[in-house]
C-alpha positions in Angstrom: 10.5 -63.7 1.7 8.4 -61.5 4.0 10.0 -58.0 4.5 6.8 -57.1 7.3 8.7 -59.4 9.8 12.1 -57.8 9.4 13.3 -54.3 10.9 15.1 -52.7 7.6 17.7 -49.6 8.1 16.3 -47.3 5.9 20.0 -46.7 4.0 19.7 -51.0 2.7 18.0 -51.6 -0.1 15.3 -53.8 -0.9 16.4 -56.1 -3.4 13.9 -57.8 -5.7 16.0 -61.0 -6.4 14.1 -63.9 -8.6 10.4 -64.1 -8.3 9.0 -59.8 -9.6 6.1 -59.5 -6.8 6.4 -57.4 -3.9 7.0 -58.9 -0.3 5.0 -56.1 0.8 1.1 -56.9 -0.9 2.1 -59.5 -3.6 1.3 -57.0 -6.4 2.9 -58.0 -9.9 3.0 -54.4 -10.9 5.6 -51.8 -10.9 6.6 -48.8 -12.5 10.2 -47.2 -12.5 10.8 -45.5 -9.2 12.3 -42.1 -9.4 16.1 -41.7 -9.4 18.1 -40.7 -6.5 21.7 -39.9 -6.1 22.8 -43.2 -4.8 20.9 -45.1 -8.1 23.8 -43.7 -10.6 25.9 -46.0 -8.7 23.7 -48.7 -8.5 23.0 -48.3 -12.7 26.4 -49.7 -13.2 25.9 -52.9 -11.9 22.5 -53.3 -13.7 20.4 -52.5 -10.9 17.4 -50.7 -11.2 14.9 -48.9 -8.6 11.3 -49.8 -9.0 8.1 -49.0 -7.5 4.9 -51.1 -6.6 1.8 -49.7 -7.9 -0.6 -50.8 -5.2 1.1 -49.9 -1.7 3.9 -47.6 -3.4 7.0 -49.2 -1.5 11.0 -48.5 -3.3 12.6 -51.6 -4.6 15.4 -52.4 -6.6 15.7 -55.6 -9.0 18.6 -56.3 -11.7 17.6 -55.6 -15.6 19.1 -57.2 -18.3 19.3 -55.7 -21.6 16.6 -53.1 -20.9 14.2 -55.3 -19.6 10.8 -53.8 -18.6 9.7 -52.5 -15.3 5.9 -54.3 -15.7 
């Protein structure tokens, strides 16, 4: 899935679904993003916000029991 083709609202978020790599540069690496207001929300349904750590874009993808962000 290539996100650089697609005009995103800024208010959707960008899911991470099955393969961990970001649309954006391919990176494998992520740290967890920081939290805003909307991500208590999200945190009930097991879904996380993440950050790439090469070109710095906000996704989200689902964790299971504590699963790591890297």
């Amino acid at each position: 899935m290539n996100f650089s083709s697609r005009n995103w609202p800024s208010w959707v978020p960008r899911l991470l679904w099955i393969r961990r790599e970001c649309p954006w540069c391919n990176s494998l690496k992520f740290k967890e993003a920081e939290l805003r207001p909307v991500d208590g929300l999200l945190s009930m349904f097991a879904i996380r916000p993440v950050r790439c750590m090469f070109c710095w874009r906000r996704y989200y993808w689902f964790t299971f029991h504590g699963a790591s962000a890297s």
